[in-house]
C-alpha positions, 0 to 999 in steps of 0.5 A: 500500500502506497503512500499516495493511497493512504493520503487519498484514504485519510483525505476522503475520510476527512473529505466526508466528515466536514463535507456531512458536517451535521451527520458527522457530529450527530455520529461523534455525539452518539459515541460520546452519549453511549460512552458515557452512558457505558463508562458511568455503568462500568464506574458503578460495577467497580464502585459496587464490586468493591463495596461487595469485596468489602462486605465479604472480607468482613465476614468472619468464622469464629470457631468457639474452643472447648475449656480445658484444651493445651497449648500444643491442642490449640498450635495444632487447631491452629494448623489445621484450620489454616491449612483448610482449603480458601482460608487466608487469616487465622487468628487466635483469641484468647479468653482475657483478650475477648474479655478485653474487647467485651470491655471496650465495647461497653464504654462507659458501662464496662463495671457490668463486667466487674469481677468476670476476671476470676471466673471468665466465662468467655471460651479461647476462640480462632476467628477466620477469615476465608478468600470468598465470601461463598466458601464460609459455609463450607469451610465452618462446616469442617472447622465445627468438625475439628475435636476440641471445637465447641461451637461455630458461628459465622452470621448464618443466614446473613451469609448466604443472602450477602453471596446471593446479592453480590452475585446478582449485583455482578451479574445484572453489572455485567449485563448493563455493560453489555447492553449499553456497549450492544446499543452504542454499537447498533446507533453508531452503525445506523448514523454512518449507514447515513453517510454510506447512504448519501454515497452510494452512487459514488460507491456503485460507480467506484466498483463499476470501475473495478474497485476492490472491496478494500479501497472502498471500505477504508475511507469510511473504516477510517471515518468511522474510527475518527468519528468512534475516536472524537466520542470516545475522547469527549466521553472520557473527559466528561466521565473523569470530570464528572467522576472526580467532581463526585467522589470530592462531594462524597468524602464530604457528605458521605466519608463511610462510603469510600468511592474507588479513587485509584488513578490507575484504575481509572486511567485505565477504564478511561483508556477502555472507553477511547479504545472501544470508541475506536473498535465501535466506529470500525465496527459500525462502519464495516456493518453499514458498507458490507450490505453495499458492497455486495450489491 
């Protein structure tokens, strides 16, 4: 491919995005719309998908220990616990810790506690955390069967609603996702059928004349592209300002719900955004000429 036909390819293409002024910005708007329409749904699944990891990593097993147990019985609790499939933290509590933490948690009303030293009925427990939230059931059904294990609890019931919605949450996230970028694609490819269109005896003639499918295509593959590039990047600036303006407002109205902030996640969900805008006009400019092509 010569230099002179990748000159005529991009000047057609610019040829025909100021020469359909009108339909040109209607198309880079379309982009940009859905973009931001995607790019604000995506922002909301990793926001939620956070809030979901935060919840599941709350959840804890505590595994209740018999009286009585020795210190090589509790090591050796310790290690098997440990070692159970989808464990990540185990940590023993003794029974004067928790007594402790009971204390501080009553404040000001801790002398209620008075003279519990002595005779502490409070058991030695391990408190475990698991990898997922959806491996807790399984992982305290095994610890309750341990010898010297007296009891478990880990919040049962609330558990198995917590993996039900946050595997609906990524789930119905996912699903948007899809969508949006279903119905960015199906505008793009529908506003450059319009430019298509208006050149279509251009095209008949171009073929008349032996053209080959390509030469035809890149033109418009090329005008999609800048089209698909000018929405995406005006989406992107429009996201990240108005992202960054509402992560500032949350820290001070709402600081207990702590909005996702890292500047390489967002970079790159941004460059995802400039990158499909791209793959969005290529794709909609091949959809709208293939059916002209073949004529």
């Amino acid at each position: 491919m010569g230099i002179r036909t990748i000159a005529y390819y991009f000047r057609e293409a610019f040829l025909s995005i100021f020469r359909n002024g009108w339909l040109s910005l209607a198309a880079a708007a379309t982009v940009a719309i859905s973009l931001v329409i995607l790019g604000c749904s995506l922002l909301v699944v990793v926001n939620t998908d956070r809030l979901a990891d935060q919840l599941e990593s709350s959840v804890e097993i505590s595994a209740f220990l018999k009286d009585g147990l020795e210190q090589e019985e509790i090591r050796e609790l310790n290690d098997k616990i440990r070692f159970l499939p989808g464990v990540v933290e185990v940590q023993f509590v003794p029974k004067e810790e928790a007594l402790q933490e009971m204390r501080r948690s009553f404040g000001s009303r801790q002398d209620i506690l008075d003279g519990l030293e002595d005779d502490n009925p409070l058991p030695d427990t391990f408190r475990v955390k698991t990898r997922r939230a959806d491996q807790v059931v399984e992982v305290a059904r095994k610890i309750s069967s341990l010898d010297g294990v007296e009891d478990v609890r880990y919040g049962q019931g609330l558990v198995e609603r917590l993996v039900v919605v946050t595997r609906w949450i990524r789930v119905v996230g996912v699903g948007a996702m899809i969508l949006v970028g279903a119905a960015a694609i199906f505008l793009i490819s529908t506003t450059i059928r319009l430019s298509v269109f208006a050149r279509r005896r251009e095209i008949g003639i171009m073929k008349y004349l032996g053209a080959t499918n390509w030469f035809v295509r890149f033109p418009f593959l090329i005008e999609g592209m800048v089209l698909g590039l000018l929405g995406s990047l005006l989406a992107a600036a429009l996201v990240y300002t108005g992202y960054l303006s509402l992560v500032e407002h949350m820290a001070r109205a709402m600081p207990f719900i702590p909005l996702v902030s890292d500047g390489q996640v967002i970079f790159r969900l941004l460059a995802g955004l400039v990158g499909l805008g791209l793959c969005i006009g290529a794709l909609g400019s091949t959809i709208s000429i293939h059916r002209f092509l073949n004529v």
